[in-house]
C-alpha positions in Angstrom: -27.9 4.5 22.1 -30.7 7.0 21.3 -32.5 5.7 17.6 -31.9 2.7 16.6 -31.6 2.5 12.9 -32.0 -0.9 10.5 -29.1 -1.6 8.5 -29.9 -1.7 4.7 -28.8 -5.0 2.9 -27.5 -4.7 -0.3 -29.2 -5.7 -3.4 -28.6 -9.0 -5.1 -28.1 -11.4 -3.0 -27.8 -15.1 -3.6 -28.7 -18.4 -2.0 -25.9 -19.2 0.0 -23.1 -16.8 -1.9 -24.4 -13.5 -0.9 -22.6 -11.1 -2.7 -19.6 -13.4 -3.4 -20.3 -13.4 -7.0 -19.9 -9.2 -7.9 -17.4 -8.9 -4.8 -15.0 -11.8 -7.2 -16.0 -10.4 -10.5 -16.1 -6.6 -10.1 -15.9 -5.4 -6.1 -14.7 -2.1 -6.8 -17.9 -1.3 -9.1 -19.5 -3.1 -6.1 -18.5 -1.0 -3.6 -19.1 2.0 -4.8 -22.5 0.9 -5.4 -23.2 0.8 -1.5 -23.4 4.5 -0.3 -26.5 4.8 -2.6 -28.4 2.3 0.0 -27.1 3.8 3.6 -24.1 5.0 5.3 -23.6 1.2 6.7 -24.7 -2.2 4.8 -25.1 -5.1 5.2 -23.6 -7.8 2.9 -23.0 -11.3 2.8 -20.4 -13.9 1.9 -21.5 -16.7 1.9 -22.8 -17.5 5.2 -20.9 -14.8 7.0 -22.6 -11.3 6.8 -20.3 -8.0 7.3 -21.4 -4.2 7.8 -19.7 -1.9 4.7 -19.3 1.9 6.4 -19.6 4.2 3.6 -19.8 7.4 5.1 -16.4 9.1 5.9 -17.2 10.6 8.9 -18.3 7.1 10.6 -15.3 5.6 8.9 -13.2 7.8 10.8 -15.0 6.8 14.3 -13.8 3.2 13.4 -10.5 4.6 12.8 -9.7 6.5 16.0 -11.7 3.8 18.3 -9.3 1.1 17.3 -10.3 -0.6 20.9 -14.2 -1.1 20.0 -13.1 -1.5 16.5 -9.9 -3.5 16.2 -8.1 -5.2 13.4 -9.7 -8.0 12.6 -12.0 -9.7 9.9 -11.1 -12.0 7.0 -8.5 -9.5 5.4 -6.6 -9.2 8.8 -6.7 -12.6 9.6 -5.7 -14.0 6.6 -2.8 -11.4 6.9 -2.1 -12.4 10.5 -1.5 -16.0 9.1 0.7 -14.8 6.4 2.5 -11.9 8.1 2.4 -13.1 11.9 1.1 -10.8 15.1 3.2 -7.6 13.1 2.8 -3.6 13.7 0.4 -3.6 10.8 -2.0 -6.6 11.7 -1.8 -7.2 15.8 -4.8 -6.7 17.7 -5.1 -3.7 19.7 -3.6 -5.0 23.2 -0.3 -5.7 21.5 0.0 -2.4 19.4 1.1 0.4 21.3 4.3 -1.8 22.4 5.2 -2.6 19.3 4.2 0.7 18.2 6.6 2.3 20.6 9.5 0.0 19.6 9.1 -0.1 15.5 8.5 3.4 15.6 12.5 4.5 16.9 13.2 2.9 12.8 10.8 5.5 11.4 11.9 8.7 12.8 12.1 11.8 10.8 16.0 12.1 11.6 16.3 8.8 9.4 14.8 10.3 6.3 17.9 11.6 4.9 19.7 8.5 5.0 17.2 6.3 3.6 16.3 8.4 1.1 19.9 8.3 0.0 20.0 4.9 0.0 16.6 4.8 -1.8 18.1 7.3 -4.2 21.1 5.2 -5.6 19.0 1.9 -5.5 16.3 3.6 -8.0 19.0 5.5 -10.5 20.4 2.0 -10.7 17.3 0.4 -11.9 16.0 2.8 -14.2 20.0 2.8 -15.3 19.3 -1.1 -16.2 16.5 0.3 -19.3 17.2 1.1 -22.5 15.9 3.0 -25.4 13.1 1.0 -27.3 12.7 -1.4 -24.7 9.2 -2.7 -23.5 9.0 -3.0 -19.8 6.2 -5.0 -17.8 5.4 -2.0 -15.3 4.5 -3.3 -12.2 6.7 -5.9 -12.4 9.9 -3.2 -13.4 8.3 -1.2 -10.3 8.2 -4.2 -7.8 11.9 -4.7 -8.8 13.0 -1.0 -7.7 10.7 -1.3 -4.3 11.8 -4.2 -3.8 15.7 -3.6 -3.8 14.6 -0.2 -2.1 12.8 -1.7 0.7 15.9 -4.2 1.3 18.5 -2.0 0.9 16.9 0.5 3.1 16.5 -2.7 5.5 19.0 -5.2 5.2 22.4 -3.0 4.6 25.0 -5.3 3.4 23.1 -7.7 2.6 23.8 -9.5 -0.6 20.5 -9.6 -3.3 21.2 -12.8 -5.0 17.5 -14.0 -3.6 15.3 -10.9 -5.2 14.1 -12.7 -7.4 12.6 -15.5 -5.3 11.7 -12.8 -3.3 10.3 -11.3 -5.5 7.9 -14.6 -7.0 7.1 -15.9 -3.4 5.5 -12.4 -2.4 3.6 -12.2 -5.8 2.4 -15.9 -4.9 1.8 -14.9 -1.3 -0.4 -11.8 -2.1 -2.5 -13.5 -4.2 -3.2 -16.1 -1.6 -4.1 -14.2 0.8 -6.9 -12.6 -1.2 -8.1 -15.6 -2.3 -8.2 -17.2 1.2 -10.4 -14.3 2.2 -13.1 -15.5 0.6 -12.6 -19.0 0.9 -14.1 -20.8 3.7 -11.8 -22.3 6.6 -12.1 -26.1 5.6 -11.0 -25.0 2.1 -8.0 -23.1 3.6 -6.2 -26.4 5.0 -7.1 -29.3 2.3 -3.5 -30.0 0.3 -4.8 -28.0 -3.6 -2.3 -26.8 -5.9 -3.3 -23.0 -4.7 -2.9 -23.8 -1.0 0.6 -25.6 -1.8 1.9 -23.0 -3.7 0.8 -20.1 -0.8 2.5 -22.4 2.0 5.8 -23.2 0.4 6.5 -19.8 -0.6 5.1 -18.5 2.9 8.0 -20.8 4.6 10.9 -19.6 1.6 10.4 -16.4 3.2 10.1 -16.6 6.6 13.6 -18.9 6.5 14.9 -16.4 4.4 14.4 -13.5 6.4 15.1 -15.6 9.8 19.0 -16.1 8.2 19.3 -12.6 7.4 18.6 -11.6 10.7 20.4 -14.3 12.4 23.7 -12.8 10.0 23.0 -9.8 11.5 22.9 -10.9 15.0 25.8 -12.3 14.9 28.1 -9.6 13.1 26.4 -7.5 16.1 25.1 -4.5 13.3 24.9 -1.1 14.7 24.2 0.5 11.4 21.2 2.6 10.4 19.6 0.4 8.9 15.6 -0.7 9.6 16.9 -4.1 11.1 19.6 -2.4 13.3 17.6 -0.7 14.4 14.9 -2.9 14.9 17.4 -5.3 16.9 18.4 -2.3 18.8 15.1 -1.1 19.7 14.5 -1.0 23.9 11.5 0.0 26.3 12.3 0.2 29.8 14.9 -2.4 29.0 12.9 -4.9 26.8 13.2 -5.8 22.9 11.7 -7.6 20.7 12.6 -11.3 20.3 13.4 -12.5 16.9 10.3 -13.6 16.4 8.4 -10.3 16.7 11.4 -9.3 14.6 10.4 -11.7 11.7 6.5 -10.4 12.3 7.5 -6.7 11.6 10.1 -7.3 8.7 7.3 -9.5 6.9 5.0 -6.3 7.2 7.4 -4.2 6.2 9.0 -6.1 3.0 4.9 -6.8 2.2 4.1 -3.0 2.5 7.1 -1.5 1.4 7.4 -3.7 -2.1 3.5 -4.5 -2.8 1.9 -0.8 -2.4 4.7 1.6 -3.3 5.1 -0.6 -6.8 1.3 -0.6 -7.8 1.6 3.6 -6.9 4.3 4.1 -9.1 3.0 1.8 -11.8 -0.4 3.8 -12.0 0.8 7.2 -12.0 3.0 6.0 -15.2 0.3 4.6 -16.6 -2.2 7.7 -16.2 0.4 10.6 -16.8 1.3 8.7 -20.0 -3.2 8.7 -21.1 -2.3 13.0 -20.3 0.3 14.3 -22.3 -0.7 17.8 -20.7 0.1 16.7 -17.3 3.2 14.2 -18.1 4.7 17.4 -19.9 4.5 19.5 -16.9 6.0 16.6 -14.5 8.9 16.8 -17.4 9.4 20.4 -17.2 9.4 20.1 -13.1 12.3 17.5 -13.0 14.2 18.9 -15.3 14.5 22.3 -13.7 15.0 20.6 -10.6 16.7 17.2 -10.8 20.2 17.6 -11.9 21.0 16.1 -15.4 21.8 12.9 -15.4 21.8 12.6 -11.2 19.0 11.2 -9.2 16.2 13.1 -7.4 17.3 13.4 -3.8 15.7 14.2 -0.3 17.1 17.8 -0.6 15.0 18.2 -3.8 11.9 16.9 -2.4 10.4 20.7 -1.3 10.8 21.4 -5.0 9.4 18.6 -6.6 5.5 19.8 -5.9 3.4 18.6 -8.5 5.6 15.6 -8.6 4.3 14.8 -5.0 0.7 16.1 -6.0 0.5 12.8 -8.6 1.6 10.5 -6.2 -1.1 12.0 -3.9 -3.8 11.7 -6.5 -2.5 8.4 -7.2 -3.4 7.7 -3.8 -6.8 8.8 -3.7 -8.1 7.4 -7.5 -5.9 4.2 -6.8 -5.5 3.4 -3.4 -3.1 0.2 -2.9 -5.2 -0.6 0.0 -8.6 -0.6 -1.2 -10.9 -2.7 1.0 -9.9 -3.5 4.8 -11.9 -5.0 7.5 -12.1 -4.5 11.7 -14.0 -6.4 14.1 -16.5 -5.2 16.8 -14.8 -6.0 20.0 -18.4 -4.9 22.5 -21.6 -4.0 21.6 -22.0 -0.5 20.6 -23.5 1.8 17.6 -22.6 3.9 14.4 -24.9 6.4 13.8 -27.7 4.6 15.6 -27.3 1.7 13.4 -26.6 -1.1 16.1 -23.5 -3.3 15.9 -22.9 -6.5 17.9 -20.0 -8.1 19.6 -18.0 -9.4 16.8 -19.5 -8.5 14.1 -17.1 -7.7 11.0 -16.8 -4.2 9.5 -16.0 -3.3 6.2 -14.1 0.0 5.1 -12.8 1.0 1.7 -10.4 4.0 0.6 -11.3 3.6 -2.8 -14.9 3.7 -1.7 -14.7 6.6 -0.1 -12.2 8.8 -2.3 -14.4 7.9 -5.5 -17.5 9.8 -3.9 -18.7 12.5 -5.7 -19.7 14.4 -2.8 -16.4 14.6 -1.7 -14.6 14.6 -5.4 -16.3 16.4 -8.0 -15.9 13.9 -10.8 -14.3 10.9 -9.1 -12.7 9.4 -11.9 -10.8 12.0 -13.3 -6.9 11.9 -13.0 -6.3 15.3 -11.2 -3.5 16.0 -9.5 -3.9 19.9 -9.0 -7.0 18.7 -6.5 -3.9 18.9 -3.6 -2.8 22.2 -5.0 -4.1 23.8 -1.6 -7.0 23.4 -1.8 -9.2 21.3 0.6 -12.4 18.8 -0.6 -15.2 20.2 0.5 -13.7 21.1 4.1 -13.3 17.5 4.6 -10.1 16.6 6.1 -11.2 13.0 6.8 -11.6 11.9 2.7 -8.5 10.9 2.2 -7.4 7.4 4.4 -5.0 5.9 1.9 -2.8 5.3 4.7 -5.6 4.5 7.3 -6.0 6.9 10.4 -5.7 7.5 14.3 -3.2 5.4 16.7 -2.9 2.5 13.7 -1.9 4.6 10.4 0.5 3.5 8.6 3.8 3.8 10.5 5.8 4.1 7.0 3.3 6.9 5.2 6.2 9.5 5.1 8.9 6.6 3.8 6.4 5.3 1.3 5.5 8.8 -0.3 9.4 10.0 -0.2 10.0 6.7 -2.0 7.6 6.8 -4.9 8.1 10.8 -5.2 11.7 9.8 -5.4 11.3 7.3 -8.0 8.6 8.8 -10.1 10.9 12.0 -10.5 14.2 10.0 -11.4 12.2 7.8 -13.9 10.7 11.3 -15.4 13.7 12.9 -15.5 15.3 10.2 -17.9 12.4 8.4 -19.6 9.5 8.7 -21.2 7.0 5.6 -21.0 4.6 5.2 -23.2 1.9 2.7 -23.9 2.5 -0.3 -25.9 0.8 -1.5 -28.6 -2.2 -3.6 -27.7 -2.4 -2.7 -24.0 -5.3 -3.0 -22.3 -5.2 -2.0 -18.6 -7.5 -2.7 -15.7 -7.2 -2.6 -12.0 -6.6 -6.4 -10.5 -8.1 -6.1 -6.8 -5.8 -8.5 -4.6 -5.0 -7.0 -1.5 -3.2 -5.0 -3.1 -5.1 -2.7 -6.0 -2.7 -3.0 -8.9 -3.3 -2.1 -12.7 -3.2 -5.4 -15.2 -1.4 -6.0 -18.1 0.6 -2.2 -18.1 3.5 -2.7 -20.3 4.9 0.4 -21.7 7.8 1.5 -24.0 10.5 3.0 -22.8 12.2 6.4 -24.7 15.4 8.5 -23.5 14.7 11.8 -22.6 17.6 14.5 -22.4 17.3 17.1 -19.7 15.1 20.2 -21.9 16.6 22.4 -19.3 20.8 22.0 -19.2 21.1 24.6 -16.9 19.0 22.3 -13.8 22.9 20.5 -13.5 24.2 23.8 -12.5 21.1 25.6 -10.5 19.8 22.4 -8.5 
């Protein structure tokens, strides 16, 4: 193991709630407090300590040794209760099955036609806005994931139960963050909080259990993510509908939760830089046909577009703090780690570095105009890294470049009066109290309807 190093604790400790209080009241100021006290600290919550990794090059061991380092720690296992034993929160002997089988719904063929489908589902709910109106953001963005995400996996599939959708993940998400820090006797006693997070846990699951039942028994062959979920086969084996259920859950989690709260900060910081929101104006409408959608075909074209969403990425990553457990003995730069012990790793932590972006908190999208940070191709893990990145990067990024385009192209959103936003840390990172006022662009280039 060659030197072994003591791991720094953090400062500020308390009696028996560790670093429960500024982890509650302010994490991500927290967090990026850490690297100034080691590459790896220790803090505590409560009685349970955990190792933060704040350098990106150890962060990327974790990443590509998901066997020492598997998922696991209170964020997985709280989303292993919600979710079930899915893609996105099974240990490591169970992945590469269900990696082999989910990954048949996510090939690159399939773009095309879920971008299509994600194409018409957006035009129709920006089509739903009108002049003068002021929207809640994230909540207007949730809706168009939302009825993305299902379209895109339930074809056919009557909506009538968005909305409940809708409210039970909302309830849901919050729950789980909270039950991260809660201890496990608190989890099961019958409050108002734990109610609420069970009964809307069950709304789903039997909700999704019908719609795949419905689709079972109509025998589906379309090209949809649950066809082709129920179709998926290696060497002869599916999954059952339970492992089914698991994977949908993650999906209908990650595809409505993370793609909103991207979308609803790169509104909110393009309209704070009227330089930059005029130039996504100018893009679309030279591209975008008037009046039409952006489309998959448009995509290439649509290049600073995708560099917001990118930078959105890195200054807001939806997934901002995960955790993975120590599954032997072994050691990150010399700093020993035990057999079970929790490790904690942060995006936001490391894309807000100043080492690795010069002036962290600046909204700059022209930081992915080809030019690399510092050499570093490991600062930018929005989506995670090695054998368990996110299997839906390319459908999520299509999707909110998509959207963000289509929304440009026929409204400008600006801030209402009174607003005062701030990031809300659940598990997913999404900006508070963004409502915005909604005014009807016409295309400043006519001729895009003819040259697109």
């Amino acid at each position: 193991m060659g030197i072994v190093r003591t791991i720094p604790r953090a400062p500020g400790a308390l009696p028996l709630l560790g670093h429960a209080l500024p982890l509650r009241r302010d994490p991500l100021a927290f967090l990026v407090s850490l690297p100034a006290h080691g590459d790896v600290v220790r803090i505590k919550v409560g009685p349970a300590a955990a190792l933060v990794v704040c350098d990106p090059d150890l962060v990327q061991k974790v990443l590509l040794d998901d066997r020492t380092f598997d998922k696991g720690g209170p964020f997985f296992e709280r989303l292993r209760e919600g979710l079930g034993n899915g893609l996105g929160t099974c240990p490591h002997g169970d992945h590469r099955r269900q990696r082999r089988l989910t990954q048949q719904a996510f090939q690159a063929r399939r773009m095309p036609s879920y971008a299509q489908v994600m194409s018409k589902e957006i035009a129709e709910a920006v089509g739903r806005w009108s002049d003068g109106d002021t929207i809640d953001v994230l909540t207007d963005m949730q809706t168009i994931t939302a009825r993305t995400t299902m379209a895109t996996m339930f074809a056919g599939t009557a909506d009538a139960s968005l909305t409940g959708l809708l409210v039970d993940f909302d309830v849901f998400s919050h729950g789980v963050y909270k039950r991260m820090f809660m201890p496990p006797p608190l989890q099961k006693l019958p409050t108002p909080g734990n109610r609420r997070y069970q009964q809307a846990r069950a709304r789903l699951l039997q909700a999704i259990g019908s719609i795949i039942e419905s689709h079972r028994a109509r025998g589906d062959k379309g090209e949809d993510l649950l066809s082709t979920l129920l179709a998926a086969s290696d060497d002869g084996q599916g999954l059952s509908d339970a492992e089914i259920t698991d994977q949908v859950m993650s999906f209908l989690y990650a595809g409505m939760e993370t793609t909103a709260a991207v979308l609803a900060w790169a509104l909110h910081h393009l309209a704070r830089h009227p330089d930059l929101e005029a130039r996504l104006h100018a893009e679309v409408d030279a591209v975008v046909p008037d009046g039409a959608p952006a489309t998959f075909d448009l995509l290439p074209r649509l290049e600073f577009t995708g560099r917001v969403i990118t930078e959105i990425l890195r200054l807001h990553s939806p997934g901002w703090m995960l955790t993975r457990i120590a599954t032997t003995d072994t050691e990150l730069a010399g700093h020993p780690v035990k057999k079970g012990a929790t490790l904690v790793y942060s995006p936001y932590l490391i894309h807000h570095q100043a080492t690795l972006y010069p002036d962290p908190e600046r909204f700059d999208p022209d930081r992915w105009d080809g030019r690399t940070t510092r050499g570093r191709t490991n600062a930018l893990i929005p989506f995670g890294g090695g054998a368990r990145k996110c299997i839906a990067d390319t459908f999520g990024t299509t999707e909110a470049t998509l959207a963000l385009a289509t929304i440009a192209a026929r409204w400008r959103l600006e801030p209402a009066p009174g607003t005062t936003v701030r990031p809300a840390p659940t598990t997913v990172l999404n900006p508070y109290g963004l409502t915005m006022r909604t005014t009807a662009r016409t295309t400043s280039n006519p001729a895009a309807s003819r040259t697109a």
